[in-house]
MIMIGU-668294 format. One record per residue (C-alpha): residue number from 1; chain; x, y, z. Coordinates in Angstrom, 2 decimals. Example, Ala and Ser with C-alpha at 12.3 -4.5 7.8 and 13.67 -1.06 7.14 Angstrom:
<sites>
i, ch, X, Y, Z
1, A, 12.30, -4.50, 7.80
2, A, 13.67, -1.06, 7.14
</sites>
This chain:
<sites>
i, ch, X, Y, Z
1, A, -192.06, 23.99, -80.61
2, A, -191.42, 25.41, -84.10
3, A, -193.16, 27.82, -86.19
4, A, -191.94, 30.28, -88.67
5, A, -191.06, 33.96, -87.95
6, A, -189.52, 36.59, -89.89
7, A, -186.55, 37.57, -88.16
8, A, -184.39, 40.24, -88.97
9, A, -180.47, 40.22, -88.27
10, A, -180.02, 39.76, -84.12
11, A, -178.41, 37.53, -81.81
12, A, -177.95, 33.60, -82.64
13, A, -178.93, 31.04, -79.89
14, A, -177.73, 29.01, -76.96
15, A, -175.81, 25.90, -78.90
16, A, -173.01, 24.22, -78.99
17, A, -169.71, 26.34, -80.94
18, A, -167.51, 26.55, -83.66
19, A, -167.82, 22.96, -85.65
20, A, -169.24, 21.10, -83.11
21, A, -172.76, 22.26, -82.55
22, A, -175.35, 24.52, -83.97
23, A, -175.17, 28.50, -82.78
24, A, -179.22, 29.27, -83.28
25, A, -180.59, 31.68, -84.98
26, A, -179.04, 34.70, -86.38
27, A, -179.37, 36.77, -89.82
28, A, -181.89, 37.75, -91.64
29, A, -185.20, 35.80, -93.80
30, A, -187.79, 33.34, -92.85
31, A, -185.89, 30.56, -90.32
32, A, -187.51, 27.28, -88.72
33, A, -187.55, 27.93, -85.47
34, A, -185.68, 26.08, -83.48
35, A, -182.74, 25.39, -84.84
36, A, -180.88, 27.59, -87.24
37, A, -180.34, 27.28, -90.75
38, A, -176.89, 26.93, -90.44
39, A, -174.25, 26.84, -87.65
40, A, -172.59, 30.04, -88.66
41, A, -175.33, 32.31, -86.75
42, A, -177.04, 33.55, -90.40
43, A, -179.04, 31.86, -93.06
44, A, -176.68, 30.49, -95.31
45, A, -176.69, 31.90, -98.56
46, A, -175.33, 29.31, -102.43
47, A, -173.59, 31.97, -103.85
48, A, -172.48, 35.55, -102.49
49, A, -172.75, 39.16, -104.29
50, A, -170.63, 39.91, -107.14
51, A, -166.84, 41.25, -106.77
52, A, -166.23, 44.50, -108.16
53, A, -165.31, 44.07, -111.63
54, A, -166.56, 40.53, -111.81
55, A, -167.08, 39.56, -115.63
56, A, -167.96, 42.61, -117.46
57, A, -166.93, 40.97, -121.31
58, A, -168.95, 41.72, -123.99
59, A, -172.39, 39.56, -122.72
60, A, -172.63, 38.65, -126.94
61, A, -169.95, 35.99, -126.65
62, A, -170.17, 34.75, -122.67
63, A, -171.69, 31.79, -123.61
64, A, -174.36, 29.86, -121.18
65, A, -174.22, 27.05, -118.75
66, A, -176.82, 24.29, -120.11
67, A, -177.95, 21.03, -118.37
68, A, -176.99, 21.91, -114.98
69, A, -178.88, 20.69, -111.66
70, A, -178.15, 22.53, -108.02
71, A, -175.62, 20.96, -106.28
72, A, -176.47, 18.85, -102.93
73, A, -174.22, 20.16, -100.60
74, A, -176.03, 24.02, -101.87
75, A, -179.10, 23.26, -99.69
76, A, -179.56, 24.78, -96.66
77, A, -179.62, 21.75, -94.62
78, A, -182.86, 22.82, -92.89
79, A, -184.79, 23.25, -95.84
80, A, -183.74, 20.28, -97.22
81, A, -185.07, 18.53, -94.03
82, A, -188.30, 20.61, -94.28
83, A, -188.29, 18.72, -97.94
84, A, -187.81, 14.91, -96.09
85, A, -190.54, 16.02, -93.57
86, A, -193.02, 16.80, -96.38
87, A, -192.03, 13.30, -97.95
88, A, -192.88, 11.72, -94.64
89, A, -196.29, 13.44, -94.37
90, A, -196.41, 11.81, -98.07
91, A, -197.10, 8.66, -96.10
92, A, -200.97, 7.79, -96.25
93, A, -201.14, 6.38, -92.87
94, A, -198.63, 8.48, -90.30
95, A, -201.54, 10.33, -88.86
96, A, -203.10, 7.32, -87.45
97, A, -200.04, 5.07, -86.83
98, A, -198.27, 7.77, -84.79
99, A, -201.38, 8.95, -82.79
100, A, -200.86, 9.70, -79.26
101, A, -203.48, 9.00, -76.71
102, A, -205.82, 12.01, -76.15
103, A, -205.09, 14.35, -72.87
104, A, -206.73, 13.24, -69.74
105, A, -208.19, 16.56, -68.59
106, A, -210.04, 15.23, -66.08
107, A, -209.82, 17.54, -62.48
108, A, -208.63, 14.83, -60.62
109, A, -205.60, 14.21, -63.01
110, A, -204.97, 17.86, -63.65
111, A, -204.36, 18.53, -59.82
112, A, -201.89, 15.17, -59.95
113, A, -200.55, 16.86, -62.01
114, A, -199.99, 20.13, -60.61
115, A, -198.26, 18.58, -57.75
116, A, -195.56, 17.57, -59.41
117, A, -195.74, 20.90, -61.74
118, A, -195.35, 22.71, -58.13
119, A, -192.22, 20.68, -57.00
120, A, -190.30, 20.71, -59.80
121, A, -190.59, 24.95, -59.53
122, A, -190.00, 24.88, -56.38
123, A, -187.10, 22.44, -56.47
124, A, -185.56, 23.13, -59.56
125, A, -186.55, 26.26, -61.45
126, A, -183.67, 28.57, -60.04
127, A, -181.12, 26.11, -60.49
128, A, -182.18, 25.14, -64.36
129, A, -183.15, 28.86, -65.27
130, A, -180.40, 29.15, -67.80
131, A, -180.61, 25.80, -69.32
132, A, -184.62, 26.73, -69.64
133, A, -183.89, 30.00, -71.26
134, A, -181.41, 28.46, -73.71
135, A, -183.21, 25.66, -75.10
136, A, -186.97, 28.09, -75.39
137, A, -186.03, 28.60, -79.30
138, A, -183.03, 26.50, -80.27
139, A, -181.98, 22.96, -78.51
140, A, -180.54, 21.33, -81.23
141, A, -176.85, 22.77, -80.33
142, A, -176.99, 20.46, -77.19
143, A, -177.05, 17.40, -79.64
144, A, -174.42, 19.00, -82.20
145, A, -172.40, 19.40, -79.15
146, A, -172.79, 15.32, -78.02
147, A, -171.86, 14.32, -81.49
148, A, -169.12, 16.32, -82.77
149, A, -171.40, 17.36, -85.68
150, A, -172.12, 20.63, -87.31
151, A, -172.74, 22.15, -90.81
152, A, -169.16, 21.35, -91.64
153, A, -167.93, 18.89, -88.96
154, A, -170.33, 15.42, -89.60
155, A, -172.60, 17.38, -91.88
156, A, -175.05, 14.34, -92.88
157, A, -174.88, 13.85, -88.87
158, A, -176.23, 17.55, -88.60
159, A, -178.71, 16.91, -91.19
160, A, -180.20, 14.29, -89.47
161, A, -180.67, 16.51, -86.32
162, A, -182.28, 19.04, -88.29
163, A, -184.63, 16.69, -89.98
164, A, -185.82, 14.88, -86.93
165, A, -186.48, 18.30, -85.69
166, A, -188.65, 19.23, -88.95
167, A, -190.38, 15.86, -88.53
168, A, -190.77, 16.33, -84.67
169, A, -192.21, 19.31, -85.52
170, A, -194.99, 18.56, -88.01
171, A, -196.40, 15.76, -85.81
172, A, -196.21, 17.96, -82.43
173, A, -198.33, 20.78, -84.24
174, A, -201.16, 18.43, -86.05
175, A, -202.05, 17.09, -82.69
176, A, -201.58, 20.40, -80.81
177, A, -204.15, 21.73, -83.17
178, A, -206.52, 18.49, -82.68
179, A, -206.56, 18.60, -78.88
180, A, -205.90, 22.30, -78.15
181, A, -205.17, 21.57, -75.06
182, A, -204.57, 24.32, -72.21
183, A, -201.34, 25.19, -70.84
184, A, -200.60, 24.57, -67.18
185, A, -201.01, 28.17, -66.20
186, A, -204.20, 28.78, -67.65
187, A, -205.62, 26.10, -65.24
188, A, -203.47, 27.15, -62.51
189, A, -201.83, 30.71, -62.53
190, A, -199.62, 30.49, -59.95
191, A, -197.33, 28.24, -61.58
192, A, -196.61, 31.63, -63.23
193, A, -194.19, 30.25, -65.81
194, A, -190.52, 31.42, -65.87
195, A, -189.95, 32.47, -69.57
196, A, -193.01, 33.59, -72.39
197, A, -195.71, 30.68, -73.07
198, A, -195.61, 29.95, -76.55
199, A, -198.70, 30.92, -78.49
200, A, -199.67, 27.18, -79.23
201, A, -201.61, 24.79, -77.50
202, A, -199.94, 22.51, -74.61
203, A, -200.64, 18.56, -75.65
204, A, -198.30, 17.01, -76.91
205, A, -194.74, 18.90, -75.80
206, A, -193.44, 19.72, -79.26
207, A, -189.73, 19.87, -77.39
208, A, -190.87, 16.22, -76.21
209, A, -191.34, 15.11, -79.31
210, A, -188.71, 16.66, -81.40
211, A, -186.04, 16.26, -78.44
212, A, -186.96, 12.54, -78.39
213, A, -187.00, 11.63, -82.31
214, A, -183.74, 13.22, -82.25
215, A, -182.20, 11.33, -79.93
216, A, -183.92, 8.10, -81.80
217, A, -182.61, 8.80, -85.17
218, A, -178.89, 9.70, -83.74
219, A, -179.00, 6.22, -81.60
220, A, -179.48, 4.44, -84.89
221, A, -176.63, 6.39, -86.60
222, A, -174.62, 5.98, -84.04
223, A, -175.50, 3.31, -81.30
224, A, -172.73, 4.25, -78.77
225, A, -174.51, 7.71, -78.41
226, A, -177.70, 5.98, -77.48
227, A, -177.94, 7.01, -74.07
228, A, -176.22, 10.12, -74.07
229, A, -178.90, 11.55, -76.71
230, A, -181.70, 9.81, -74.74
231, A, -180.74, 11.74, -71.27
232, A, -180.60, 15.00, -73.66
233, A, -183.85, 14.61, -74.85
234, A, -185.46, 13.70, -71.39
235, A, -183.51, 16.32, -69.41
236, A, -185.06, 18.96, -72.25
237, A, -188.55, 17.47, -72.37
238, A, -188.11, 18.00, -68.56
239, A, -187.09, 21.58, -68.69
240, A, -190.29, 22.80, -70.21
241, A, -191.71, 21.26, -66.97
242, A, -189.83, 22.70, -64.77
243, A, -190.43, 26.00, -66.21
244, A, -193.98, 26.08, -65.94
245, A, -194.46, 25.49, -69.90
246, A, -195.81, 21.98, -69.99
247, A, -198.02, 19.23, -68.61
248, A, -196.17, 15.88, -67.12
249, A, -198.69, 13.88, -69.82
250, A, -197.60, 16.38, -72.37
251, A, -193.74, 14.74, -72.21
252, A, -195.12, 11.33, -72.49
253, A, -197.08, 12.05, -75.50
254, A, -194.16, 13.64, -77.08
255, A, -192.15, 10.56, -76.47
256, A, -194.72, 8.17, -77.27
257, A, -195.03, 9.86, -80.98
258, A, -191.31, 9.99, -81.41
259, A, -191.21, 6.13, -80.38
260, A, -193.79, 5.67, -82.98
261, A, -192.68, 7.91, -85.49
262, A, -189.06, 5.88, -85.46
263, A, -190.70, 2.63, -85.86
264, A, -192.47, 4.71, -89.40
265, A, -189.58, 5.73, -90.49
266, A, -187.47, 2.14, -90.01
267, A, -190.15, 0.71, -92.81
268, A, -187.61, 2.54, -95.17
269, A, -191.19, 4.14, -97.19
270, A, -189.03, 7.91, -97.24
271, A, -186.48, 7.43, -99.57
272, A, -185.35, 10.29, -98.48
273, A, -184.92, 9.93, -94.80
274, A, -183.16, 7.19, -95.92
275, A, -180.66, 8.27, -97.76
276, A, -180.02, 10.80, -94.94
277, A, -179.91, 8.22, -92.59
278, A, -177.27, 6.20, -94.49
279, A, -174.85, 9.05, -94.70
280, A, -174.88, 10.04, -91.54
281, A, -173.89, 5.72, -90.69
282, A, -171.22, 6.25, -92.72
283, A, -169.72, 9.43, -90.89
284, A, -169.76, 7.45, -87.88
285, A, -168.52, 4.17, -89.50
286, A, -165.77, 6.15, -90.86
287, A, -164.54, 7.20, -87.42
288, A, -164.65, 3.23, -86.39
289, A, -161.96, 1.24, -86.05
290, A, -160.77, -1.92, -87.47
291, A, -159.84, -2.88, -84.04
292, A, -162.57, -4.08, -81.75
293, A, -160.72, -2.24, -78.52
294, A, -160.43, 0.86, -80.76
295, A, -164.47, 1.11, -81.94
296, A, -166.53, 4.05, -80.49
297, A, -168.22, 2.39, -77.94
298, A, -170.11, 3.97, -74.45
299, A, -168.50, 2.57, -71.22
300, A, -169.44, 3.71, -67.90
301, A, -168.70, 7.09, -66.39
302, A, -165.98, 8.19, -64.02
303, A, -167.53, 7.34, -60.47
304, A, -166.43, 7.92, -56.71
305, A, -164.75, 11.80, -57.17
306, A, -163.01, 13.04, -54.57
307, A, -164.20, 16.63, -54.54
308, A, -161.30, 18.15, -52.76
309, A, -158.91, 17.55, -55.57
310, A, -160.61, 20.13, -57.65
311, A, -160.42, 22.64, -55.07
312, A, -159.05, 25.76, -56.67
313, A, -156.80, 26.83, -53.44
314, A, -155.00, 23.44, -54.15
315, A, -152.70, 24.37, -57.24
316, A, -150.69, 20.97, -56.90
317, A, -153.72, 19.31, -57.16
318, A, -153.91, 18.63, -60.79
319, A, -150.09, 17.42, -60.55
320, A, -151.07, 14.22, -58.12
321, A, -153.79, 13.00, -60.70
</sites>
């Protein structure tokens, strides 16, 4: 879930590297958490400090710059998609239309629940503790990573990550603060989560929802990704699970309002959602061939591996493939 914090200087996040995904959060100011304000580590910054000796004419003849607007590419591309999600909370009716269900709290579902909550520790808490503590603050490298895309590689792809997150966000914490619901632990400590409980309430999963309207908005940009962002988003709504963060029910609410958010946002009403949206096509329409054998396209995975090839003690191994 995302709030701001003041954060000063420190290390960035788990994400994907270099041009490909986002690094998290790094430098210094007020950051949208998670996700980073750029993919450099630091909050990125339209012009730097002066040079030494930069311009020091006599200031009664340097004449001034008139009629000039900031350029588009100067936004920090997470403020700008703070800017789309106010535009989309501009819509009179997304409050109702994108409404989840409210929590069954009921003691019969709650210890349902709990079973599976007690499994999936059990089961797979040790094995996912590393994917749980990278995705706490900062997920959206896992989707830069799937798509190529980062503040300079697929930019408007990047953008659109970062804006379904600020959307994701904004509906996640209306209805957190409507239903206030408790977190798993609080009804039954000895789930005893595996990393901090974030102080917000539990229904819906903000990661649900902002995971999942992610993964929506990048299937529509680029429909060969569909299922590859889906599985991201569920294996991440999943993790908070597994870690002892969230209800089952609170996933499924997440997901529902993402599902329903999309369908809002396909009516075209934010202009500029849509304009993000377009770009974003285009990167990935760019990359298309003419050639119907050559488009981007998702075919099935490699299937049937033969384990023993890989074996490190086999160093001809890699020469029979």
């Amino acid at each position: 879930m995302n709030i701001y914090i003041h954060q000063t200087g420190g290390q960035g996040g788990q994400g994907g590297q270099g041009g490909q995904g986002g690094q998290g959060l790094g430098g210094d100011g007020w950051l949208w958490v998670p996700g980073a304000a750029s993919n450099d580590g630091s909050a990125p910054v339209f012009a730097g400090a002066k040079p030494p000796g930069w311009l020091q004419p006599n200031p009664q003849i340097m004449p001034m710059i008139i009629n000039s607007k900031f350029p588009p590419g100067g936004w920090d591309p997470l403020l700008k998609a703070a800017g789309i999600a106010a535009a989309f909370a501009a819509t009179a009716d997304y409050v109702d239309r994108v409404a989840p269900k409210p929590p069954d709290d009921r003691e019969t579902t709650l210890r349902d629940e709990l079973k599976i909550l007690w499994g999936l520790k059990v089961s797979q808490r040790e094995p996912r503790a590393r994917e749980i503590q990278a995705q706490a603050n900062d997920f959206t490298g896992y989707f830069g990573l799937a798509m190529g895309s980062s503040a300079t590689s697929r930019p408007a792809t990047w953008s659109l990550i970062l804006t379904a997150l600020q959307i994701g966000g904004l509906l996640a914490v209306h209805y957190k603060a409507k239903y206030n619901r408790a977190r798993p632990a609080q009804v039954w400590p000895l789930l005893a989560p595996s990393i901090p409980t974030p102080a917000h309430a539990s229904y819906p999963s903000g990661h649900a929802t902002q995971s999942h309207l992610i993964a929506l908005c990048l299937a529509k940009a680029a429909p060969a990704m569909e299922v590859t962002c889906l599985k991201i988003a569920d294996r991440i709504a999943e993790n908070r699970e597994v870690g002892g963060l969230h209800w089952p029910s609170d996933s499924k609410a997440g997901k529902c309002i993402a599902d329903k958010a999309m369908g809002l946002l396909n009516e075209g009403k934010v202009e500029s959602f849509n304009e993000v949206m377009k770009a974003a096509q285009a990167e990935w329409r760019l990359d298309d061939s003419a050639n119907t054998d050559d488009k981007i396209k998702a075919v099935p995975p490699p299937r049937d591996y033969d384990h023993d090839t890989y074996k490190p003690s086999d160093p001809e191994a890699r020469h029979r493939l």
